[in-house]
KEMAR-700478 format. One record per residue (C-alpha): x, y, z; residue number from 1. Coordinates in pm, whole numbers, plus 32768, in hexadecimal, padded with zeros to 4 digits. Each point is the difference from the previous one (the first is absolute). Layout:
N
+------+------+------+-----+
|   c1 |   c2 |   c3 | num |
+------+------+------+-----+
|    X |    Y |    Z | NUM |
...
+------+------+------+-----+
This chain:
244
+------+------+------+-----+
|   c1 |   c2 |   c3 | num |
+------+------+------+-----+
| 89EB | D47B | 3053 |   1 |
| 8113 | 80B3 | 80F0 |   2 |
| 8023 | 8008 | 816E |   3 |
| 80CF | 8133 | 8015 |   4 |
| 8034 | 8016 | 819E |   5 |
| 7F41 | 7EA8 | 803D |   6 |
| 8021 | 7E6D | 800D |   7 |
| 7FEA | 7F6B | 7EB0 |   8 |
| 7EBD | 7F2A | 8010 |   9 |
| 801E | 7E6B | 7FF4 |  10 |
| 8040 | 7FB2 | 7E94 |  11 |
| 80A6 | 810A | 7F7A |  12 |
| 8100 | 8017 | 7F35 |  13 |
| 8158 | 80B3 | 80BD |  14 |
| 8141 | 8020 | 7F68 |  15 |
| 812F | 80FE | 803D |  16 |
| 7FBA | 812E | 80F5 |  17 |
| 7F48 | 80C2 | 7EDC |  18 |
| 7F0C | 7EF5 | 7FA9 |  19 |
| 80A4 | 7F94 | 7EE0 |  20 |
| 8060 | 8127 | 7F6B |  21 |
| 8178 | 7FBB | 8039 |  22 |
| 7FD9 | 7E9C | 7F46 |  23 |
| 80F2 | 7FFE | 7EE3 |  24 |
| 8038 | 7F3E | 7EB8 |  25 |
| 8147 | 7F82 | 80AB |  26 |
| 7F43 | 7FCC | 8196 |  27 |
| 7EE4 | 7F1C | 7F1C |  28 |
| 80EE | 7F3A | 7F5D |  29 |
| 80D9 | 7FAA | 815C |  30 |
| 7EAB | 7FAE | 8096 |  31 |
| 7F96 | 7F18 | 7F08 |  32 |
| 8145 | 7F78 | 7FE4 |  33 |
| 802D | 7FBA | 8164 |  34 |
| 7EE9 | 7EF3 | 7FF4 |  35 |
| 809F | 7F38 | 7F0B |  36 |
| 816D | 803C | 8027 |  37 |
| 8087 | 7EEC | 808F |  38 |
| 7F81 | 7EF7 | 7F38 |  39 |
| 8059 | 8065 | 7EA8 |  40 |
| 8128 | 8062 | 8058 |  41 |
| 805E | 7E9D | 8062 |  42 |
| 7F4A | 7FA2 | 7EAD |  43 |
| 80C6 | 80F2 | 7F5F |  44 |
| 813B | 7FB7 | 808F |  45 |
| 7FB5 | 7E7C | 7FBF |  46 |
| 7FB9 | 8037 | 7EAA |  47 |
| 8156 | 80D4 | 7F9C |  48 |
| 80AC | 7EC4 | 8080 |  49 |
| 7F69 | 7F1E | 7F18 |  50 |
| 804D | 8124 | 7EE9 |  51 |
| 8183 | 800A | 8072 |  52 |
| 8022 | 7E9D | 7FE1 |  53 |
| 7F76 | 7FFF | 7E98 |  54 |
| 80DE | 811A | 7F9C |  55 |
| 80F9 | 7F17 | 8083 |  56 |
| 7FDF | 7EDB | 7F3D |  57 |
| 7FB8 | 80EE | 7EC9 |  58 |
| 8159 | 8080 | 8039 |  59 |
| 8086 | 7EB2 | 8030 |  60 |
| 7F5A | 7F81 | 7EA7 |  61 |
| 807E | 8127 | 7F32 |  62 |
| 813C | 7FF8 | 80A1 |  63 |
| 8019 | 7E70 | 7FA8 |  64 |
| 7FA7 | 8070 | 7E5F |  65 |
| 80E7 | 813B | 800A |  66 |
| 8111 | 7EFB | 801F |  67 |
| 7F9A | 7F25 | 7F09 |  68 |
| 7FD6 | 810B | 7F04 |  69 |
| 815B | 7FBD | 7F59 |  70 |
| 7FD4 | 7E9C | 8020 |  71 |
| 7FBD | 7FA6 | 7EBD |  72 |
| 80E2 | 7EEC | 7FE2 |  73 |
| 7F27 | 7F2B | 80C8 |  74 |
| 7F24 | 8022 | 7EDE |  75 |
| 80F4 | 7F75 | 7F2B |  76 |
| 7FD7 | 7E85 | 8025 |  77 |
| 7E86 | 8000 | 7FF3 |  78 |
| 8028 | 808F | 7EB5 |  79 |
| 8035 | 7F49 | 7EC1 |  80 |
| 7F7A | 8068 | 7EAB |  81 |
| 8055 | 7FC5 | 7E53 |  82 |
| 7EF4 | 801A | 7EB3 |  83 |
| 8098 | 7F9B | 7EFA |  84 |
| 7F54 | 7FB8 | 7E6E |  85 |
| 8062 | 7F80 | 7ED6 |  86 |
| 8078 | 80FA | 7EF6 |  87 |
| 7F94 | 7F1F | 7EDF |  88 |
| 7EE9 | 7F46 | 7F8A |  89 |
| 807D | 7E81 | 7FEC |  90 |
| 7F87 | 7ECA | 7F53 |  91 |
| 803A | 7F02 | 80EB |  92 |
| 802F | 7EA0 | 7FA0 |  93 |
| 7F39 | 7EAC | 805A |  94 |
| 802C | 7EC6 | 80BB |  95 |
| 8102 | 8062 | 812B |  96 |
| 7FE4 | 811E | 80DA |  97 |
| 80B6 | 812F | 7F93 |  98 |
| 8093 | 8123 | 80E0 |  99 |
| 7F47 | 8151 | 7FB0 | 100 |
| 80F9 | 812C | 7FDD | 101 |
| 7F8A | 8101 | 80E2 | 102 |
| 810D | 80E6 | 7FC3 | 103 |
| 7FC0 | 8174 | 8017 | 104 |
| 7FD6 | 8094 | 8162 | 105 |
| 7ECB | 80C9 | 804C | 106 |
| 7FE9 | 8117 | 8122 | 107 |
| 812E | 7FF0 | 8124 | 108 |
| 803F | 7EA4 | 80C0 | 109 |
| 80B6 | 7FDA | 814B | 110 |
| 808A | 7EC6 | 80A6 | 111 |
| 7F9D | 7F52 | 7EB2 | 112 |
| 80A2 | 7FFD | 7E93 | 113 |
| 7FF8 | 7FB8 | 7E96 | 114 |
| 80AE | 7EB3 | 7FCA | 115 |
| 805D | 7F3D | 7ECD | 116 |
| 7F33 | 80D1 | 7F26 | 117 |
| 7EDE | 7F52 | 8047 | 118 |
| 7FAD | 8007 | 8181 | 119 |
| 803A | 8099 | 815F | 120 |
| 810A | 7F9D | 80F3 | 121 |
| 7FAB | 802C | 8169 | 122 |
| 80ED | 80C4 | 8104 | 123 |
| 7F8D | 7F67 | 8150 | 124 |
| 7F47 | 7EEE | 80B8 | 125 |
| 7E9D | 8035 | 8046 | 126 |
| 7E6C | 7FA4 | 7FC7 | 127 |
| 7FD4 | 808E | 7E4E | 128 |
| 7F10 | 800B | 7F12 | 129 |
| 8041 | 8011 | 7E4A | 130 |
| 7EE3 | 8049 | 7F16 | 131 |
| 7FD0 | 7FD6 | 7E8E | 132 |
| 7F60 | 8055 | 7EF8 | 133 |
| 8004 | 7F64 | 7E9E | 134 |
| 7F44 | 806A | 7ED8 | 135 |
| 7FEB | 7EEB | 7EC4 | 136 |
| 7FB7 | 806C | 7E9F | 137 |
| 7E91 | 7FAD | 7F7C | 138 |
| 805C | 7EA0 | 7F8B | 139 |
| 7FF1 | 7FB4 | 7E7C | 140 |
| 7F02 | 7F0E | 7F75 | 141 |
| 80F6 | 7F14 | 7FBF | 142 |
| 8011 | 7F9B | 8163 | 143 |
| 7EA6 | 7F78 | 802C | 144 |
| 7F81 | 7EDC | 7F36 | 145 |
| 7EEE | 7F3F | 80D5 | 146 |
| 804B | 80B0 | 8111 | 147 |
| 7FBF | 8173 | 8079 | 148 |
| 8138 | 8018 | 80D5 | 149 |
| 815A | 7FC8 | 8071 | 150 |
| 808F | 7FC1 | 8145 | 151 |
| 813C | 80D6 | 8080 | 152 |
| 808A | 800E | 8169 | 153 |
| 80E9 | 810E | 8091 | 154 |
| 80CD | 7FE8 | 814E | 155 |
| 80C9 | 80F1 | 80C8 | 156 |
| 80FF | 7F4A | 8073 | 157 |
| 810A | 8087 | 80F1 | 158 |
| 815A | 7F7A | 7FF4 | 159 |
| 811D | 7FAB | 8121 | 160 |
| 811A | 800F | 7EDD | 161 |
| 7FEC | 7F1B | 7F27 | 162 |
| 7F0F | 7F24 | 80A4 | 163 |
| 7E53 | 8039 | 802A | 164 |
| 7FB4 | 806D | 8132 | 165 |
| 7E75 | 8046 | 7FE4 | 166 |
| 7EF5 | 7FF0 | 7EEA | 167 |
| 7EC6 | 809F | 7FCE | 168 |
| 7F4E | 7F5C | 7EAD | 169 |
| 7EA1 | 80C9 | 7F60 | 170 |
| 7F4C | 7F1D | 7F04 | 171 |
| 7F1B | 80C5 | 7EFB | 172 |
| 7F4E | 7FD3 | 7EDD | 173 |
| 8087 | 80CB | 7EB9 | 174 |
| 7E84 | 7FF4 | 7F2D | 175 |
| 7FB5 | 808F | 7E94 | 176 |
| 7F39 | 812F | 80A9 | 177 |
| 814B | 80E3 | 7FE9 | 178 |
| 80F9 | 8077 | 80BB | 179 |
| 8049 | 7F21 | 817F | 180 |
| 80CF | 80BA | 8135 | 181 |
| 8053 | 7F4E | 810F | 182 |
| 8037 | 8099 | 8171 | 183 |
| 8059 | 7F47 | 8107 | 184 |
| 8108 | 7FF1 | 8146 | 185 |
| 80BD | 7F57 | 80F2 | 186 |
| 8063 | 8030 | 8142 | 187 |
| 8120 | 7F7F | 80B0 | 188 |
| 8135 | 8019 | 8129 | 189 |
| 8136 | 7FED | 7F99 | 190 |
| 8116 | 7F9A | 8103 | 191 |
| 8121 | 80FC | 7F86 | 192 |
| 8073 | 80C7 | 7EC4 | 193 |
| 804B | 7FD6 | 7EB1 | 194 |
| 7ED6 | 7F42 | 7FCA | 195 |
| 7F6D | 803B | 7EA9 | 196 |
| 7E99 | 8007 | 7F4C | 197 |
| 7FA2 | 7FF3 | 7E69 | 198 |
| 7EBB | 7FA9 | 7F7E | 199 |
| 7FEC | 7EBD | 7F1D | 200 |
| 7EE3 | 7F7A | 7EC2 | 201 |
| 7FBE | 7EE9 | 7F70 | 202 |
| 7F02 | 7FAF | 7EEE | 203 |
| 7F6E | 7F12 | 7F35 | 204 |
| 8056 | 80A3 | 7EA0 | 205 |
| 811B | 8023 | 7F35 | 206 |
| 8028 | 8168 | 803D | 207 |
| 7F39 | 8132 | 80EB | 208 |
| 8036 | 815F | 7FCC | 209 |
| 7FD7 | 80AB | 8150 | 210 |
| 7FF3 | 817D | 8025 | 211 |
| 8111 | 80B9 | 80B7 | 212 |
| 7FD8 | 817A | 8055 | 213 |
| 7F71 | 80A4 | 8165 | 214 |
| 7ECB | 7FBE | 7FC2 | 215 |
| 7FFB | 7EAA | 7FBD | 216 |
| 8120 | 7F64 | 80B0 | 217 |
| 808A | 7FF7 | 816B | 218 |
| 80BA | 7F41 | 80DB | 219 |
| 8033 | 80CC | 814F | 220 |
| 807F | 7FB0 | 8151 | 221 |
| 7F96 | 807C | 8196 | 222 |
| 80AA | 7FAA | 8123 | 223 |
| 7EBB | 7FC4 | 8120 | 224 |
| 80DF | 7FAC | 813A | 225 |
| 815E | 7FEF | 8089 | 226 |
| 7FAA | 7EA8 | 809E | 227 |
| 8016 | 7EA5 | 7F9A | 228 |
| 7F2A | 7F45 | 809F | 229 |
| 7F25 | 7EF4 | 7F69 | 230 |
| 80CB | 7F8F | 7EDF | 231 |
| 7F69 | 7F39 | 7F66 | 232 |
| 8053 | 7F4F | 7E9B | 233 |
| 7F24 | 7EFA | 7FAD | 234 |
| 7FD0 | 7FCD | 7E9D | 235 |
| 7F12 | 7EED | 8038 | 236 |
| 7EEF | 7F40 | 8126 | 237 |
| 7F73 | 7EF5 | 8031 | 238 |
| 7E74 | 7FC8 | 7FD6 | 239 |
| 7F1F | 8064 | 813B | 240 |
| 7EC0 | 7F48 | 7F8C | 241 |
| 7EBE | 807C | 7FC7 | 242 |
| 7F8D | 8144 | 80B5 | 243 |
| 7ECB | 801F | 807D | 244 |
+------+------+------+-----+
């Protein structure tokens, strides 16, 4: 309905001096906007802040790792690394423990190295860890007369010089069902360098064969910390009791 001349009645709808006709796309949107204006725009501007401060700290973070991009030398005491195996197979004899020759090196090592032909000398303090692996020869029948098996024990044992330092001993049971291995390690922190680990046997027999190769032998080294806390060497305790 139009009131061309007149009074619009109660109600109706007026806008503009044509009745609407001179509403545009752009007029609507300023209308609509001009209800709600003023509080998102304080949401809005509240909510770039929080964004700007992000961006901040983001900056600050990638800035912090740009720099330590060529830092790798602060990797360099955390890491500490040597595989070695023995090259030949070796019958090993009985009745005192005998030094395994782990002699061939196996992938790249760092901070750690092939000593003595037959174990790994260590280039720096810190919390490590060696593993073995020994494989024995399926035992002759010889061996086993009313008995089905022999005992053997091997020990890492890491060395200050000349003098032991730490032992790790691994009893097992060599049976007439074939072939034994043996996997086992020890963890330890040494207090400098130039400490040294080998892997020892001792058996009940007059002679073991024990296979070398890379898949039957190992004695590797990895360094777990630079720190030396904790160290601990105690060979042996005294009884608790009974647990219960």
């Amino acid at each position: 309905m139009t009131t061309p001349g007149g009074a619009a009645p109660d109600g109706a709808w007026q806008y503009g001096s044509r009745y609407g006709q001179d509403i545009t796309e752009a007029s609507a949107k300023a209308m609509i906007r001009g209800q709600g204006a003023p509080g998102y725009e304080s949401a809005d501007d509240h909510w770039k802040g929080e964004i700007d401060k992000f961006a901040a700290d983001l900056d600050a973070v990638r800035d912090g790792q740009i720099g330590l991009g060529d830092r790798v030398d602060l990797l360099e005491g955390a890491q500490g690394y040597c595989c070695l195996f023995m090259s030949r197979n070796w019958n090993v004899p009985g009745g005192r423990w005998i030094v395994l020759p782990f002699d061939t090196q196996l992938g790249p090592n760092v901070g750690a190295s092939p000593y003595s032909g037959a174990g790994i000398v260590f280039g720096s303090q810190g919390l490590w860890r060696a593993d073995a692996h020994v494989t024995f020869y399926p035992p002759p029948a010889s061996w086993f007369g009313s008995t089905t098996y022999v005992l053997a024990q091997l020990s890492i044992v890491v060395m200050n010089g000349g003098y032991e330092f730490s032992r790790k001993t691994f009893d097992i049971v060599i049976t007439s069902a074939g072939a034994e291995t043996a996997a086992f390690s020890h963890t330890f922190v040494l207090p400098g360098p130039n400490y040294s680990v080998h892997l020892e046997l001792k058996h009940q027999q007059s002679g073991a064969w024990i296979y070398g190769g890379t898949t039957r032998s190992a004695l590797s080294v990895n360094k777990w910390s630079v720190g030396v806390d904790n160290a601990l060497v105690l060979p042996t305790v005294p009884d608790g009791g009974t647990l219960t």
